[in-house]
C-alpha positions in Angstrom: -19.1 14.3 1.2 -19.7 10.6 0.6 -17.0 8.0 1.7 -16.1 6.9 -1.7 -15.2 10.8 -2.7 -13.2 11.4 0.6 -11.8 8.0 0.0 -10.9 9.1 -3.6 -9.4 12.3 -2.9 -6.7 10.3 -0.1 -6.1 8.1 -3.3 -4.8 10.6 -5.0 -2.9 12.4 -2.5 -1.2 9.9 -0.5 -0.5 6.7 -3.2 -0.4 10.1 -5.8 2.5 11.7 -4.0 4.0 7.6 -3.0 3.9 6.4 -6.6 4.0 9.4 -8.5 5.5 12.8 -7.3 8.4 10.9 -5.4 9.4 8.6 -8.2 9.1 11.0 -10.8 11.1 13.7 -8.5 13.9 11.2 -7.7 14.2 10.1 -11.5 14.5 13.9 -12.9 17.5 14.2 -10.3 19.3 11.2 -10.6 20.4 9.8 -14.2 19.2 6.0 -14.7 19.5 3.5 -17.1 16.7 2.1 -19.8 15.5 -0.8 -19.5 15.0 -3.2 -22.3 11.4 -3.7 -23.8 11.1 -7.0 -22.3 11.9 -6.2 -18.8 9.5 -2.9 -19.6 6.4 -5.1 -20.6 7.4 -7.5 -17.1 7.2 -4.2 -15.5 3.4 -3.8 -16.1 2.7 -6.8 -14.3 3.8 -5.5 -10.7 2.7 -1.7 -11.4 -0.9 -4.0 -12.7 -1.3 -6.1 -9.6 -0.1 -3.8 -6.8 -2.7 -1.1 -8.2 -5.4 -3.2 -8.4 -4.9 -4.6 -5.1 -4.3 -0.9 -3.9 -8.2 -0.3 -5.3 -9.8 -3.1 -3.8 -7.9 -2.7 -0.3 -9.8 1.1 -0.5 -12.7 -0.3 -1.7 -13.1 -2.4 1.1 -11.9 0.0 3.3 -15.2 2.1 2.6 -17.7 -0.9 1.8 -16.7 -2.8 4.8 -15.0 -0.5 7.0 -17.2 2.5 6.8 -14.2 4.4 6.5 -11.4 5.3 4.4 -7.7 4.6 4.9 -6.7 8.0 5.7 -5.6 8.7 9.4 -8.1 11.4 9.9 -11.0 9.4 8.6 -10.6 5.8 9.7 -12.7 3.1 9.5 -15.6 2.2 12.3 -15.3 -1.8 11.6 -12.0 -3.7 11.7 -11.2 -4.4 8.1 -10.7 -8.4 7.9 -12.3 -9.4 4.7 -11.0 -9.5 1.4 -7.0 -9.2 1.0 -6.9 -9.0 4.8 -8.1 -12.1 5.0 -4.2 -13.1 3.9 -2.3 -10.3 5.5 -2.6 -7.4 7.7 -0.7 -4.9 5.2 -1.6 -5.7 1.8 -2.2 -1.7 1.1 1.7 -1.4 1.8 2.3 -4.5 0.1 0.7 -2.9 -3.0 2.1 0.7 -3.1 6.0 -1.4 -2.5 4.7 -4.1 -5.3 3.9 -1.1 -7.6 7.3 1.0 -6.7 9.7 -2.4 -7.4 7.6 -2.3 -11.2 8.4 1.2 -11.4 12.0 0.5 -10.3 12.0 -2.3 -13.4 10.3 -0.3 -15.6 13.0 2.9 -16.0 16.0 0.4 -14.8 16.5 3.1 -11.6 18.3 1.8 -8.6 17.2 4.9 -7.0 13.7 3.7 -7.5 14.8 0.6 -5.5 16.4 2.2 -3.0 13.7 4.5 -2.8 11.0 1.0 -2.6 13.2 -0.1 -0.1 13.0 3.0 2.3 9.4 3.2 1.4 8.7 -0.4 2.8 10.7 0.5 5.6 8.9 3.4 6.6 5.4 1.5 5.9 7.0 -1.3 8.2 7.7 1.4 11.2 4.4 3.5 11.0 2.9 -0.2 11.2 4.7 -0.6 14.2 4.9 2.7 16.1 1.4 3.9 15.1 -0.9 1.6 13.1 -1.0 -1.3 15.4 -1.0 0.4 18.7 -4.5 2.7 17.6 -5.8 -0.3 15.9 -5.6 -2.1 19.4 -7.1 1.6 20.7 -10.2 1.0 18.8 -11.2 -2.2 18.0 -9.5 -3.8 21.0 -10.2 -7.8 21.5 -11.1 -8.0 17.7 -8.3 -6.9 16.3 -5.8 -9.0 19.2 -7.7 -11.8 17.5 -7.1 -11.0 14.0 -3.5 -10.1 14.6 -3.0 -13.6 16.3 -4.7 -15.2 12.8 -3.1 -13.1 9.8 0.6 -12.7 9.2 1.5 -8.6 9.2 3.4 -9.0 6.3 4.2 -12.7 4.2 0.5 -13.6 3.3 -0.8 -16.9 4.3 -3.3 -18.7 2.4 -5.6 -21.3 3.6 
């Protein structure tokens, strides 16, 4: 199975289940308000950027990685190009980017409490697990790229 399939299918489980299952199982259980039009049509402009970033952090990922972002399947080349370039998390950044547009866009608190736990749990998996096999398998490199890119408030050149 080629990279971009296997790198597919984690798209749609993992973001699937982050963005879609979980929102749309916390909204059927817990009554919200609606938001205005307006703040709707704001709305799209989180959910739009945080997706597309999520696409080209996978896409890069498989083109320059040789991997895919799933746990089981990671990549063989540290990943420093593209929105890594900025900061070492912009895959997180994106899923919580798209969750706060979701929160906007049905006027759910529970959605941003629910963002809010998500980016916490993102933030300790980066710690506890991410970080630590990172340094496992790419060793000196990645020390390097750590000491140059912010884990999580980008920084531009």
């Amino acid at each position: 199975m080629s990279l971009f399939v296997r790198a597919a299918i984690f798209l749609i489980i993992a973001p699937g289940l982050v963005l879609g299952w979980i929102p749309y199982w916390i909204l059927a259980r817990n009554p919200h308000a609606v938001a205005s039009p307006v703040v709707r049509a704001v709305a799209f402009v989180p959910m739009a950027v945080g997706a597309a970033c999520l696409l080209w952090c996978f896409r890069d990922f498989v083109v320059r990685g040789r991997g895919t972002p799933a746990p089981y399947d990671p990549p063989k080349k540290l990943v420093t190009t593209g929105l890594y370039r900025f900061v070492r998390n912009p895959m997180y950044i994106a899923l919580v980017t798209v969750l706060i547009g979701e929160a906007l866009f049905f006027g759910a608190r529970s959605l941003w409490i629910y963002a809010g736990f998500a980016w916490l749990a993102f933030h300790l998996r980066v710690l506890l697990f991410e970080e630590p096999r990172l340094r496992e398998l790419f060793g000196a490199e990645y020390d390097a790229y750590r000491a140059a890119v912010p884990r999580w408030i980008p920084r531009f050149p």
